[in-house]
N, C-alpha and C positions, 0 to 999 in steps of 0.2 A: 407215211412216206416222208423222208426228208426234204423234199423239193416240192410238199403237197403245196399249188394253189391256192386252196382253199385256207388250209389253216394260216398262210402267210398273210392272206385278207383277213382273216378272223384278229387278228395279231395287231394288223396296223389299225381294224378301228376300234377295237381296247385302248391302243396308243393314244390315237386320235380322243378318243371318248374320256381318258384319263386325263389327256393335257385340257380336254374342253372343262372340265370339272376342276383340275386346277385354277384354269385362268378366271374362270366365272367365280369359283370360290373367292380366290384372289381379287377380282371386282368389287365381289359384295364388300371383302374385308376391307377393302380402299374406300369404297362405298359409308359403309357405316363409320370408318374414321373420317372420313370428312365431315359426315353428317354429325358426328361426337366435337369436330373442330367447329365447325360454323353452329352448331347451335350452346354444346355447353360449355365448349373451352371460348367463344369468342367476346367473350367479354375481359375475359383475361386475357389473352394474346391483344386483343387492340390495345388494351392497357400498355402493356410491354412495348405494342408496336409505337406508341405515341410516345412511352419515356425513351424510346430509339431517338426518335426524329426531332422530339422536343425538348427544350433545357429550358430551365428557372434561376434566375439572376433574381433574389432579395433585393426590395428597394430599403434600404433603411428609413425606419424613422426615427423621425427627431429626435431626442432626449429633451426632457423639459429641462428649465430654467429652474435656479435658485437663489429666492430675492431674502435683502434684509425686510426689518419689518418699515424700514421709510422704501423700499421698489426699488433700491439698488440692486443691480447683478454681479450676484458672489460666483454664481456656476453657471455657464453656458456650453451651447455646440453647436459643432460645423461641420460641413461634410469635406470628408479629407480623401483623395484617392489612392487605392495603394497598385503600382505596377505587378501581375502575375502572368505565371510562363506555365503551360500545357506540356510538361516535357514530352506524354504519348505524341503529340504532333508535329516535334519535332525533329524537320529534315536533316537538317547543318548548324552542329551545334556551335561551334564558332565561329560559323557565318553570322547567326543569331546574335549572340553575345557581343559581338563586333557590332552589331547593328545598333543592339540594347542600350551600350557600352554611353557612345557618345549622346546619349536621350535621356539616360537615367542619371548619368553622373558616375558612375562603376565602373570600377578595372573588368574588362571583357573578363578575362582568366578565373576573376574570382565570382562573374557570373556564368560562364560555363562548367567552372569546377560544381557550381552546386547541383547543375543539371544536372551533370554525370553520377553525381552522390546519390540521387534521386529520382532517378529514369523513370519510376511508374507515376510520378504525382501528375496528377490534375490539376492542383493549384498552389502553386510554389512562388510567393512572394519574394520578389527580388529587389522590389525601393518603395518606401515606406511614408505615405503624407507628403506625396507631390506636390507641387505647385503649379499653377495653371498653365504656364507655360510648357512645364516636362509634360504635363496631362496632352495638349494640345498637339507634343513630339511624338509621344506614341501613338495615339488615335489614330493617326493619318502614316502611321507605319504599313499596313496593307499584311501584318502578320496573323495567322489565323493560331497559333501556338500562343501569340501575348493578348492579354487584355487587363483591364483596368475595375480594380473593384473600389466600390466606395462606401467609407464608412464612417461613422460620427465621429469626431475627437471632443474629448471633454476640457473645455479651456477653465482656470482659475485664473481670473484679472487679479483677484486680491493677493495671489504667489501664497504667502505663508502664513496671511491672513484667516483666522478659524480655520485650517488645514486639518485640527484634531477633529472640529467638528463635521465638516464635509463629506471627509472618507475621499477615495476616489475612484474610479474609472476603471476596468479592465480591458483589452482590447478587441474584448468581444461584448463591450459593450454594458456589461453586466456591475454595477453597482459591486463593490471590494468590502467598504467599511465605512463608518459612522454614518450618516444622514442618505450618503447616496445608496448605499445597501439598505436603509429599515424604510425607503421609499422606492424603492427600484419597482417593483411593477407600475408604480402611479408617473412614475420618472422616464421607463423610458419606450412606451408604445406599444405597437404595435405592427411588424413590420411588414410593407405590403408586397406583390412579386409580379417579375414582367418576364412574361415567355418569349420563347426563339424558336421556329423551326431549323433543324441542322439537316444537311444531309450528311451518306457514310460515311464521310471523313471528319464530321463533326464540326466543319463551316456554315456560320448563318448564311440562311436563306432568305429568310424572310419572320416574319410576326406570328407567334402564333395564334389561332382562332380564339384558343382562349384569351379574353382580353382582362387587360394588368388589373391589379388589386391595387388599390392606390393605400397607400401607409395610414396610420391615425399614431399623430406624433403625441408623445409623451406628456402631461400635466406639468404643473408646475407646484413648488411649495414656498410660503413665503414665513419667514423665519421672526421669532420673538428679536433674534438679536436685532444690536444697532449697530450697523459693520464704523462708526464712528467711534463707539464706548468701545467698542471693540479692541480698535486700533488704540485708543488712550490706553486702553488694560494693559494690554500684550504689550506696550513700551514701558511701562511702571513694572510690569513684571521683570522684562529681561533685563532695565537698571536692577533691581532689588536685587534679582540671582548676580549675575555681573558684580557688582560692587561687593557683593561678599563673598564671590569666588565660589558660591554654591553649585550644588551637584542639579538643580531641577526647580523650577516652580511651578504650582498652579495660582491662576486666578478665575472667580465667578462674581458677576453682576447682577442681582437678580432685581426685580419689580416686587420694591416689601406691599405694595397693595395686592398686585395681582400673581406673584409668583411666576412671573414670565420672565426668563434668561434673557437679557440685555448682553452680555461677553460671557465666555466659556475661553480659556486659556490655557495654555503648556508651552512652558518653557525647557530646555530648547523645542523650537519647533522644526517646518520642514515646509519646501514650496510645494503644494499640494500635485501641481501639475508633472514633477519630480516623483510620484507618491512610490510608484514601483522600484525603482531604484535603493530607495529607503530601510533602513530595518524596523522590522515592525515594532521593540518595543521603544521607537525614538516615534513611530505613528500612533500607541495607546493614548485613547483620550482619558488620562490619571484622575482627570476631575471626579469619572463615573466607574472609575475601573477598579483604581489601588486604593483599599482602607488603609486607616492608619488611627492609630491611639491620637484623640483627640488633645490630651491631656488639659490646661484651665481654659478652654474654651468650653469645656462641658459645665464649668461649675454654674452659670446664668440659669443653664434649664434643668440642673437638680436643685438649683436654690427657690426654681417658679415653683417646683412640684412642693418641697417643704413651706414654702410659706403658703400656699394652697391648703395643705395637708393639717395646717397647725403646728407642725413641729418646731418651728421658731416664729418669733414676732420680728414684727420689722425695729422694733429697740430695744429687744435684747443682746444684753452684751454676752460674750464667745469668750473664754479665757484661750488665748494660744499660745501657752506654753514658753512664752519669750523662741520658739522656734524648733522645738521639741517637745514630743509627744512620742512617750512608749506604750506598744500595744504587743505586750507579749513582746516574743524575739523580735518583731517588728515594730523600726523606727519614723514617725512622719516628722519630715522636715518641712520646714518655710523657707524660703532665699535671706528673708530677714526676719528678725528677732520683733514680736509685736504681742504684745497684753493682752487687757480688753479690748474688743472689736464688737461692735455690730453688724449685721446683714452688711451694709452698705461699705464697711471697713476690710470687711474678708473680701466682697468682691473687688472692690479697688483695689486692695494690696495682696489679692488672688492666695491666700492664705489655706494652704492643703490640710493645715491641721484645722481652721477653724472649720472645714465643708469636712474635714473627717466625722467634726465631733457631730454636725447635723445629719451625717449620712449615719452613725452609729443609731439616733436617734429614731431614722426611719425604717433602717432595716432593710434587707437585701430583697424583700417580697415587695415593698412598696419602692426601691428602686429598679428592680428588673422591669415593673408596671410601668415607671416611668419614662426608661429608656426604651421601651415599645411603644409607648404610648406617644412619642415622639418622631417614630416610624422609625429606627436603629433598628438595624435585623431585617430590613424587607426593603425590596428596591423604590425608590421614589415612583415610578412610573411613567417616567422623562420618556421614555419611548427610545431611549437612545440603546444600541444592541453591545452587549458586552457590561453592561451592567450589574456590579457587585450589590450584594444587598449589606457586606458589610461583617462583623461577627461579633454575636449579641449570643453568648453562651446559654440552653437553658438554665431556667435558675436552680435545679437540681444539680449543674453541676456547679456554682458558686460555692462559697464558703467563707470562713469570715476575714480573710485576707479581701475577698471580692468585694467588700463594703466600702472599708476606706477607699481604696484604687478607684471604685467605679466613680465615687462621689467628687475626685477631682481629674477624670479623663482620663484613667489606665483600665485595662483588661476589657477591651472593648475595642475594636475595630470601625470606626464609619467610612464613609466616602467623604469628597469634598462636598461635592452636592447635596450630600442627607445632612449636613452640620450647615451649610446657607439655610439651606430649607428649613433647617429648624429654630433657627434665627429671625425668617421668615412670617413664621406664625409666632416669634415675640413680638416683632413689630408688627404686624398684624391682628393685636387684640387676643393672643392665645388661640386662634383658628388654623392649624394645618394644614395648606393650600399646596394643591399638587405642582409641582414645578414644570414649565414646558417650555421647548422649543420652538414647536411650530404654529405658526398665526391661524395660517389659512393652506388650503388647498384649490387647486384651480385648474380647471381645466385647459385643453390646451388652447382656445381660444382667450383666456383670462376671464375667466368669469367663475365665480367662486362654488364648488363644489361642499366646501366644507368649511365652518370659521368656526377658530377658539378665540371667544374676545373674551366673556366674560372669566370670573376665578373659577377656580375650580375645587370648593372647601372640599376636605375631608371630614375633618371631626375639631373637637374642640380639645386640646391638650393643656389648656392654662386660662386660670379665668381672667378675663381682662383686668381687671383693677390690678391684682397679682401683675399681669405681662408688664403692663404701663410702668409699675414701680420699678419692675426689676430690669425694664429696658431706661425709663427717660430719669431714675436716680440710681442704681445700682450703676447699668453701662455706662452713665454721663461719667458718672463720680472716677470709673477709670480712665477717663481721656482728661476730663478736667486736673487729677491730682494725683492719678496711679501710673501704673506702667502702661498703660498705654497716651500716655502725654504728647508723643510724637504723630499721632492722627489729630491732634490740636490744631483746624482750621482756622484760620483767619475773617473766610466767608459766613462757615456753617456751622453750626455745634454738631458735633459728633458724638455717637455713643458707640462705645464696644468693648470689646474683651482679646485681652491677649491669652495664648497659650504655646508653653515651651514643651514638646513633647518629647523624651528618651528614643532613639530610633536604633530596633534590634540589626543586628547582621543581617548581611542579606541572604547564607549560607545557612544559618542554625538561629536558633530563638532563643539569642541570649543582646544583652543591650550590648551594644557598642560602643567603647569610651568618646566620648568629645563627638559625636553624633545627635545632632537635633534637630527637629522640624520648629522652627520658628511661625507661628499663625499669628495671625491677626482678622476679628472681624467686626467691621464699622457698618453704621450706620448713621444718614442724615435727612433731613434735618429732624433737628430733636421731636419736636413736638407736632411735627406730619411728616414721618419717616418716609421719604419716595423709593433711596434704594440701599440694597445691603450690599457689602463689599465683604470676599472672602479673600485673602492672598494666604497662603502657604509655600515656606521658602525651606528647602531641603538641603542638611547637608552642609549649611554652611563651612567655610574653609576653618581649619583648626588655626585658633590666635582672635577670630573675629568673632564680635559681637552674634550671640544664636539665638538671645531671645526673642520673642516674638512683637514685643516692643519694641523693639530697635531695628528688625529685619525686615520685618513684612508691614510693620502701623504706617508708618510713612509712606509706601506704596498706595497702604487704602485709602491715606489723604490726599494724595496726589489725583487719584483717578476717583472719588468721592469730587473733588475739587473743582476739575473737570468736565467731569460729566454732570452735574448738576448742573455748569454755568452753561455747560451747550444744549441743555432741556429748557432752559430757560426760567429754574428754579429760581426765585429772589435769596441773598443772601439772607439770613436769620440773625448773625452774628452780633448784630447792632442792639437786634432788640432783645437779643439775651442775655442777664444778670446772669454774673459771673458766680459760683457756685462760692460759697464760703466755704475756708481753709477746712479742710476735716479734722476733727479731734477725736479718735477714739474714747 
């Protein structure tokens, strides 16, 4: 029946009994997600819940210091604040900027306009390395959209003092180039963090439980140079380029005992603290980067190898050709016309045909040995980043053009620093001592973590009796009587070698008319050599004087001159007999 009682009860407790088995079902199902929330999701939701509530503000640390090797401070830092704006939280955006405006020193407009360009940022720097006072205007602003962050700035007192060597600073802090990028983790710390509880709107509340990390500030390194010789180099250099209207120089100072950099130079330079502004190849440090064809500054260390070797004595005379010598289609010239010569007459009057006819004599297998054996072809291991090794062809592909060329400083490539260095272990007894920068390492309390005092040999490239001749009578005989006369001290005796080298395009590898590198490298005093001077001058202007007697010896005398009287070296000069006239 349609209006039966009965089934109408039957009906509603189905209803009943369906929704009761719903909702219960429903229960368990809320049931079990909770119990899935609180036991296995809750370690990750508190997570979540706590990065809600809580923020991390990085304390920075330090940056360590970087000292000469007398404790002066070449590199320092300080904490610098920089003003930022939350744009999520904020209200009125030129009510803001109007506030900002007179605090920071900024046109409101052009500090609202950036808001608006940038509505999602969280951290939007609007004034940069505040001063205590602007720091002290905002603080006390009461805005919960601005606040204040702080971060190390890296000061250079020296300006443009070793700048090559340095490197500099990025604004994250992070080490760019030369010394402060190949020490940046020991440089610059470890930075500690201090939490905030926020509430919804993402205004401090208060501390959070987690308590701060406190920083562990950066090490420090103390440096071979002497930011003194330093300064005397980099002035002797940028007179030499200056005065001849050159395109560029280098200079290097090393420690002929110990191979330790005393100055490292480039000319033009750049005030380090400037360094981003800069183009980077006006920032290359040239010393350790650009090879370049030595040319007769190579003949000293193919002449140690032959009188080592036996291939000439030290008084045998050399016929050079009055200044021509044909070798096949190939002509070797001299600057000037000379006879018989001796060892000591080719190096003084730097003579390419008589080091041709010695280098014929050894042959392109006992000079490729040489020129390795001198470390050409392989980086010094200065530590310094960006480092050429140089180009040292193997000897398979030589030939017998390669002979003459290599024997007076063509078809070869060095660095400045591999041709000091090799200079180096002449005045040091024929011993290859690895060249360095850095003294010591220290932690950031100042206590020493790491020291390079002692040398550091490598191998023996020249027997000493051999080095001794060919540095305190071969090198003498060119300052006392050859071209290089113009490093002729008053104080010290000097010895060294000039060299004029051909400089290709810079475009294609072919030489470029009236293009020279003028070198020069001395050393004093004679007969207990303390240090080696390298200058290199590029480029000189067309009409002036390019050779490297005339360009760069006087520079070396200058800061040989120098820097010995302010080490406190006694002059020599006194009790030095003066070298009899040479007669071929």
């Amino acid at each position: 029946m349609p209006n039966d009682p009965t089934a109408t009860s039957c009906l509603r407790v189905r209803a009943a009994v369906l929704v009761f088995v719903f909702v219960s079902i429903l229960f368990v199902g809320l049931g079990v997600r909770l119990y899935h929330i609180n036991t296995d999701l809750a370690e990750d939701l508190t997570a979540i819940a706590i990065r809600q509530q809580q923020s991390g503000t990085a304390i920075p640390a330090r940056r360590g210091m970087i000292l000469d090797v007398r404790g002066r401070v070449i590199a320092s830092s300080e904490s610098s604040p920089d003003v930022f704006v939350d744009a999520k939280l904020v209200k009125d955006i030129d009510a803001l900027a109007a506030k900002l405006s007179s605090r920071v020193n900024e046109p409101a407009g052009a500090i609202a306009a950036k808001i608006r360009a940038h509505p999602n940022s969280r951290f939007m720097i609007v004034a940069k390395e505040i001063d205590d006072v602007t720091e002290d205007a905002v603080s006390t602003m009461g805005e919960v959209a601005v606040g204040l962050s702080h971060r190390s700035v890296r000061n250079y007192p020296l300006h443009e003092s070793m700048a090559h060597v340095l490197g500099w600073v990025g604004r994250d802090g992070k080490g760019m180039e030369g010394l402060e990028l190949r020490y940046d983790k020991h440089l610059s710390g470890t930075p500690g963090w201090r939490g905030t509880v926020r509430d919804a709107r993402r205004r401090a509340i208060g501390r959070s439980t987690r308590g701060p990390v406190a920083p562990e500030d950066g090490g420090h390194i103390v440096l071979t140079i002497d930011a003194e010789i330093q300064r005397v180099t980099e002035d002797a250099l940028a007179r030499a380029v200056l005065d001849k209207r050159a395109e560029s120089g280098v200079a290097i100072v090393m420690s002929a005992r110990t191979g330790e950099i005393r100055a490292m130079a480039c000319y033009p330079t750049f005030d380090a603290n400037e360094a981003p502004s800069v183009p980077a190849a006006l920032r290359r440090n040239r010393t350790v980067t650009d090879p370049t064809e030595p040319g007769s500054t190579f003949k000293p260390i193919i002449m140690s190898s032959a009188l080592d070797g036996g291939f000439v004595s030290r008084t045998e005379k050399i016929d050079c050709q009055m200044g021509t010598l044909r070798l096949g289609r190939r002509v070797v010239k001299d600057t000037r016309p000379h006879g018989l010569m001796n060892v000591k007459g080719i190096i003084a009057k730097s003579s390419n045909i008589g080091m041709t006819k010695i280098g014929l004599r050894m042959g392109n297998d006992v000079l490729h040995e040489t020129v390795r054996r001198f470390g050409f072809g392989a980086i010094t291991g200065v530590g310094f980043p960006g480092e050429a090794r140089g180009l040292v062809r193997p000897l398979r592909k030589w030939s017998r053009s390669s002979t003459p060329s290599v024997s007076y400083g063509y078809e070869i490539a060095v660095t400045p620093l591999q041709l000091a260095t090799a200079y180096v272990a002449l005045m040091n007894d024929g011993v290859l001592i690895r060249p360095r920068l850095v003294r010591a390492i220290l932690n950031a309390s100042g206590d020493v973590v790491e020291e390079f005092v002692d040398p550091e040999p490598l191998r023996r490239v020249a027997s000493s009796e051999v080095s001794r001749f060919v540095t305190r009578e071969l090198m003498r005989a060119v300052v006392e009587e050859g071209g290089g006369h113009r490093a002729r001290s008053e104080q010290y005796t000097v010895m060294g070698k000039t060299g004029t080298a051909k400089l290709l395009y810079k475009d294609k590898p072919v030489y470029e008319p009236g293009a020279y590198l003028g070198t020069f490298v001395g050393a004093a005093p004679v007969e207990s050599p303390e240090l080696v001077v390298l200058v290199m001058v590029r480029r000189p202007a067309s009409g002036l004087a390019y050779y490297g007697g005339a360009v760069s010896a006087p520079a070396v005398k200058d800061i040989l001159d120098r820097s010995l009287a302010y080490m406190g070296v006694p002059p020599d000069r006194a009790k030095s007999a003066r070298l009899a006239t040479y007669r071929p």
